[in-house]
N, C-alpha and C positions, 0 to 999 in steps of 0.2 A: 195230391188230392186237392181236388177246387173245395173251397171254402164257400159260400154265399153268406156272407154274413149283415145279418139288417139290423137296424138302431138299436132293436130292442137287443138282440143279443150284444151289441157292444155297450149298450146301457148296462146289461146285466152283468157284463166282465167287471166294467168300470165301478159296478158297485161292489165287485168283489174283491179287487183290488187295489183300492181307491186309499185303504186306511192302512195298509202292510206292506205294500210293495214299490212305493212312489220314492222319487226321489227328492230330496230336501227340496223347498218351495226357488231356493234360489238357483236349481239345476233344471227345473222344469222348463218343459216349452209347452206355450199355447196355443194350440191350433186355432186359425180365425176360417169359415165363422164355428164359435164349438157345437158342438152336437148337444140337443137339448136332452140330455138324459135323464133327469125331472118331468122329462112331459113322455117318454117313451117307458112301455112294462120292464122293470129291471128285475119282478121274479121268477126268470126263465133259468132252469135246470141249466146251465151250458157248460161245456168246457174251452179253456182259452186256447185260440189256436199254438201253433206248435213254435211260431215265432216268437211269442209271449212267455210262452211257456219256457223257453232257451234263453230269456231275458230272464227270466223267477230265478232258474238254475244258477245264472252265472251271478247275481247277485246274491244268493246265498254264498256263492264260491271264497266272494271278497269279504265275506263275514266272518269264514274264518279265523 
């Protein structure tokens, strides 16, 4: 299934998993340029796609 996914709903991911599911500051990468998720609606209902979603899974996996 095609996805269409626009700012706001990746704003809105981002603000969902922004605080729970990242990984330590010194593993992250920065996408350049970043997407202004501050200036796009981030209170949209959404669910994360299914690649994300497989990313949440497998990091819970290694918590065990």
């Amino acid at each position: 299934m095609k996805v269409n996914v626009c700012g706001d709903v990746a704003a809105s991911i981002w603000h969902q998993l922004r605080r729970t599911r990242l990984a330590s500051i010194e593993y992250r990468v920065l996408l350049r340029p970043a997407l202004p998720v501050d200036q796009l609606d981030r209170r949209l209902a959404v669910q994360p796609p299914d690649l994300i979603m497989g990313y949440r899974y497998l990091s819970l996996l290694g918590r065990a």
